[in-house]
LUMKOL-926224 format. One record per residue (C-alpha): x, y, z; residue in three letters. Coordinates in steps of 0.5 Angstrom, whole numbers, padded with zeros to 4 digits, always signed. Layout:
N
XYZALA ...
// end
This chain:
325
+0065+0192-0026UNK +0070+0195-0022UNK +0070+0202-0020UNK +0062+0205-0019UNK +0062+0212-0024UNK +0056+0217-0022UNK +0051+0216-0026UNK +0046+0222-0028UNK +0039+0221-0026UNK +0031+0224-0029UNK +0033+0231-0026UNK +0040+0231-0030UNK +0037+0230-0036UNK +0032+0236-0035UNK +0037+0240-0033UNK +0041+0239-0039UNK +0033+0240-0044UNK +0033+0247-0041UNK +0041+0248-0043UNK +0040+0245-0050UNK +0034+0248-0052UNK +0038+0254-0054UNK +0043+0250-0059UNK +0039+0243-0062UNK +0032+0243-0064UNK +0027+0239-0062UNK +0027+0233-0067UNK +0019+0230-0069UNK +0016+0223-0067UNK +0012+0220-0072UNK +0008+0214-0073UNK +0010+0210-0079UNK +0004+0207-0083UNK +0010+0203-0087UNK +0013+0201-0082UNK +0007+0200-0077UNK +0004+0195-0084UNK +0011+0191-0083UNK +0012+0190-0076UNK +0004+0189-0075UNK +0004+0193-0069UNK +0004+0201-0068UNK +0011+0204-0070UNK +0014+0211-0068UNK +0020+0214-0071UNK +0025+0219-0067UNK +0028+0223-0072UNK +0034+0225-0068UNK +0038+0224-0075UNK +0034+0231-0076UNK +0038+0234-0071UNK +0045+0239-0074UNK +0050+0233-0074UNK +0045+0228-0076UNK +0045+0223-0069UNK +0044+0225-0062UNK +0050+0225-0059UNK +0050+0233-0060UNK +0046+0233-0055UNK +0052+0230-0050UNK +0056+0235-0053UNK +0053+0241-0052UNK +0051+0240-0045UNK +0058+0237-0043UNK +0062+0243-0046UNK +0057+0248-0045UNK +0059+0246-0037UNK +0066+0246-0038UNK +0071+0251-0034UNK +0073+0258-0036UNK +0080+0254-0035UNK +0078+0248-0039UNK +0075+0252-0045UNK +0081+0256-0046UNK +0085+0249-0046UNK +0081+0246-0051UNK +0078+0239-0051UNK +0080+0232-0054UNK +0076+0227-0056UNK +0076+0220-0061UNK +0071+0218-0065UNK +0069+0214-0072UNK +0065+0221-0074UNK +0058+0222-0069UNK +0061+0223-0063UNK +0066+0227-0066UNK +0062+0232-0069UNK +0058+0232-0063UNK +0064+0236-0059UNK +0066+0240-0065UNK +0058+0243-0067UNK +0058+0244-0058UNK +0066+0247-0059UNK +0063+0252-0064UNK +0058+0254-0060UNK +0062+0255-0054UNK +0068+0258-0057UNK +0072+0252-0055UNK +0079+0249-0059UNK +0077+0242-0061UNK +0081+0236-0063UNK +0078+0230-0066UNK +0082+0224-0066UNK +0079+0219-0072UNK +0082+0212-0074UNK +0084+0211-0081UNK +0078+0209-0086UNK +0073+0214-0082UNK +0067+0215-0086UNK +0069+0221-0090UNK +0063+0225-0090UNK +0063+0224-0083UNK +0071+0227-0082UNK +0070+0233-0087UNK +0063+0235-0082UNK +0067+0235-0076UNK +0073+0239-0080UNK +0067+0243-0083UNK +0065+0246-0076UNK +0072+0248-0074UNK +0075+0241-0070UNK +0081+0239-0072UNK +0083+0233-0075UNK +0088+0227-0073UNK +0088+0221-0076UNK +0090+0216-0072UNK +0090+0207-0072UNK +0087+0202-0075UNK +0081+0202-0071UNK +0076+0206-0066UNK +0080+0204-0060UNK +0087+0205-0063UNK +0086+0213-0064UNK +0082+0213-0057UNK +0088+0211-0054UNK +0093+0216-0057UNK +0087+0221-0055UNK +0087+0219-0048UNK +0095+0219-0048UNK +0095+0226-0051UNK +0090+0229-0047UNK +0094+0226-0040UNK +0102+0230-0043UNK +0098+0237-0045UNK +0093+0237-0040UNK +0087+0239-0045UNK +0080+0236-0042UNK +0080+0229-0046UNK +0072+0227-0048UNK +0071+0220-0047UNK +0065+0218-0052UNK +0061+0214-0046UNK +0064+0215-0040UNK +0061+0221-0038UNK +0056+0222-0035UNK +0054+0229-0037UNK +0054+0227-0044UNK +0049+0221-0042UNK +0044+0226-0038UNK +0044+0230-0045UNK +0044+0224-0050UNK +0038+0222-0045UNK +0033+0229-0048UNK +0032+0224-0054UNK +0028+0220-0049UNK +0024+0226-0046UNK +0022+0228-0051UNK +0020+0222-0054UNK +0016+0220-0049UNK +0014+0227-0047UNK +0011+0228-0055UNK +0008+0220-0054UNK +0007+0218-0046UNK +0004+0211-0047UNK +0010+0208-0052UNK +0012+0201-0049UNK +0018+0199-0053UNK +0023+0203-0054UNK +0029+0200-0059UNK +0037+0204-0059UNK +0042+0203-0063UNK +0049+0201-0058UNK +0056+0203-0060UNK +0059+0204-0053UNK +0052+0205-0050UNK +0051+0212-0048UNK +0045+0212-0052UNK +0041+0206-0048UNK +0044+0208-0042UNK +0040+0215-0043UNK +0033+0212-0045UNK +0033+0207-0040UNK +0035+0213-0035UNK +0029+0216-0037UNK +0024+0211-0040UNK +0025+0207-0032UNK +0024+0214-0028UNK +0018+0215-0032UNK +0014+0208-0033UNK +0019+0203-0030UNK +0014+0198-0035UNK +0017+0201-0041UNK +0022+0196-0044UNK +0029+0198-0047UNK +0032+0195-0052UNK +0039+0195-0054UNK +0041+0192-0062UNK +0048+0192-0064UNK +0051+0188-0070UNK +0054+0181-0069UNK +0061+0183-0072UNK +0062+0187-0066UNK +0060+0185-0060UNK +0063+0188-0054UNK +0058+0191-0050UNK +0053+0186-0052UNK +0058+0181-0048UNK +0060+0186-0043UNK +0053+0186-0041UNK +0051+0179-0041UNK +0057+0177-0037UNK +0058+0183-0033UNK +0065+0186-0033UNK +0068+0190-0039UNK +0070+0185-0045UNK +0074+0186-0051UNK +0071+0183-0058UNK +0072+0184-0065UNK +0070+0190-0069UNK +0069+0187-0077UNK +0062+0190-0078UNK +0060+0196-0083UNK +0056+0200-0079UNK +0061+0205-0075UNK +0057+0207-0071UNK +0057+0202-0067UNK +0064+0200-0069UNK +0066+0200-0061UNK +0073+0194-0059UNK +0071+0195-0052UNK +0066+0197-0046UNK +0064+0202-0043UNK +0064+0202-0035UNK +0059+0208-0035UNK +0053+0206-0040UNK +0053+0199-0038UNK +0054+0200-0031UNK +0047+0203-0032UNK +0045+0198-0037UNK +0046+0193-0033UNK +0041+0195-0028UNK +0037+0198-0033UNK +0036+0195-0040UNK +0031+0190-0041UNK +0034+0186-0046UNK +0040+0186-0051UNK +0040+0183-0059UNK +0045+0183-0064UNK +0043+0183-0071UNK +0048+0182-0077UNK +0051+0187-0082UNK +0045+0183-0087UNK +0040+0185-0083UNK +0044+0192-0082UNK +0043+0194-0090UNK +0037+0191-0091UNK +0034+0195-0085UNK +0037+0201-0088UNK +0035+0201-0093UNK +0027+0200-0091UNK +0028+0205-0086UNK +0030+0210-0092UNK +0024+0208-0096UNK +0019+0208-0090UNK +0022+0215-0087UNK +0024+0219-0093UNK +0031+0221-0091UNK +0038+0219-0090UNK +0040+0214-0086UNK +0046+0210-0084UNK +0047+0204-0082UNK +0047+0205-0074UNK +0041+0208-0074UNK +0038+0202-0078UNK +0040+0198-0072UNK +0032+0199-0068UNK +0028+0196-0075UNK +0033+0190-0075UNK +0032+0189-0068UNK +0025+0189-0069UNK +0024+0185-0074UNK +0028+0179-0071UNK +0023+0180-0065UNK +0016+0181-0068UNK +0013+0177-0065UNK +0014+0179-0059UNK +0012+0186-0060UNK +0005+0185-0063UNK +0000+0189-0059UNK +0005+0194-0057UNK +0007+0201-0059UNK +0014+0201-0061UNK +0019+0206-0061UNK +0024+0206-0066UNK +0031+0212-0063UNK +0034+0213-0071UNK +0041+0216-0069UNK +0045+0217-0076UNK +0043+0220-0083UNK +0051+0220-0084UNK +0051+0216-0090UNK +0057+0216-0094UNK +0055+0216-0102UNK +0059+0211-0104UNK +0056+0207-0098UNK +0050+0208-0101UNK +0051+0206-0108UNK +0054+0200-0105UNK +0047+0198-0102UNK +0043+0201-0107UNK +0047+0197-0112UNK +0047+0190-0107UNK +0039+0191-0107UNK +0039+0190-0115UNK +0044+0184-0115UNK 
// end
């Protein structure tokens, strides 16, 4: 790692409950009877795929743009984002009344692109992948001067995304294992931020799909890498690293697995049946993660973080229809 960021500690993410709570509800805890009977173990599911946009990330979002100058406001903020990310800026820009761009690659889930659209952002469509509409955002935001919202680097996004964990472990102190979806990290660095300060022997565990391995590789080889990005979970679909997560997850994160997109659509369709809601393949990512490392998780109280309900339809019937076959 080069340059040290700031990183959010338990007060910033306690500070950021009490500024979301006007905007976001909180999202339920359950334990899982079919998922518990699966894993032999007790299972929690943290519904954040209940929250507005149907991920966590809107929690980072409205405790970013909720601190944004009056100058920064008028300006209005520009953001990349495969969907989650985006729509977490532009539900948090309505909220605040601030102009929001949102630069998203070719092929992005459409349901996705047509919520952030819906709450108001507008739409730039913009390269092959995640990172190319990234680095045409960056460019934009440096020649017109609007506040460019990076996806992970950010530490006010990370304190908020944190709150899930807070709330996770407010509802349940004694979980002992907590597993995270990792796109960019900025969800693993929250819990592990939170779940460290609280019980340091709580382990965290980040899952990320084989198909797109860089911030798994980062984090092994500390220094930020480039990798692939073929799998079908967008919401993990991340070419590069991120400094600010996992700078944190590097001190962090207890262990980091990587799973393959067959796990991915078997898990999520697991998680539909067992939850009795929408889920989309990044937030089946937890479940395929446990179920890789079973045996290690007997005896103890496993937290599943599900992050995304933004299935599309034809997605679905791909699933459903691949299940059949």
């Amino acid at each position: 790692m080069d340059a040290v960021l700031r990183e959010p500690d338990l007060k910033d993410v306690v500070r950021a409950q009490r500024r979301i709570a006007a905007h976001l509800p909180r999202t339920p805890l359950y334990r899982n009877d079919q998922l518990s009977a699966l894993l032999e173990t007790d299972v929690f599911v943290k519904h954040e795929n209940h929250l507005p946009t149907g991920a966590f990330k809107v929690r980072g979002g409205v405790n970013l743009v909720g601190q944004l100058s009056d100058a920064e406001r008028r300006s209005g903020v520009v953001t990349a984002s495969t969907g989650n990310h985006g729509q977490s800026i532009a539900f948090a820009a309505r909220e605040f009344g601030v102009p929001a761009t949102v630069y998203v690659p070719e092929g992005a889930n459409p349901v996705k692109v047509t919520a952030i659209r819906t709450l108001g952002a507008e739409i730039v469509v913009f390269g092959h992948d995640f990172d190319d509409a990234r680095i045409e955002c960056e460019r934009v935001g440096r020649e017109t001067g609007r506040r460019y919202i990076h996806s992970g680097n950010e530490p006010l996004l990370i304190a908020g995304v944190g709150t899930a964990a807070l709330e996770m472990l407010e509802a349940q102190p004694d979980i002992d294992v907590i597993l995270v979806p990792i796109g960019g990290g900025s969800g693993a660095a929250g819990a592990c931020i939170v779940a460290k300060a609280m019980r340091p022997a709580i382990r965290v565990i980040g899952v990320q799909s084989e198909a797109a391995p860089a911030a798994y590789r980062s984090w092994k080889a500390h220094e930020l890498l480039e990798d692939q990005m073929r799998t079908a979970a967008e919401g993990l679909a991340t070419r590069t690293a991120f400094a600010l997560p996992q700078q944190i997850m590097q001190r962090l994160l207890d262990d980091f697995i990587l799973v393959n997109d067959d796990e991915l659509r078997s898990a999520t369709l697991t998680m539909i049946e067992a939850t009795r809601s929408l889920v989309e393949l990044a937030a089946a990512a937890p479940l395929a993660g446990a179920l890789r490392m079973r045996h290690q998780l007997q005896g103890a109280r496993v937290a599943l973080i599900c992050s995304g309900a933004n299935i599309s339809r034809e997605q679905l019937a791909a699933l459903l229809q691949n299940a059949d076959n």
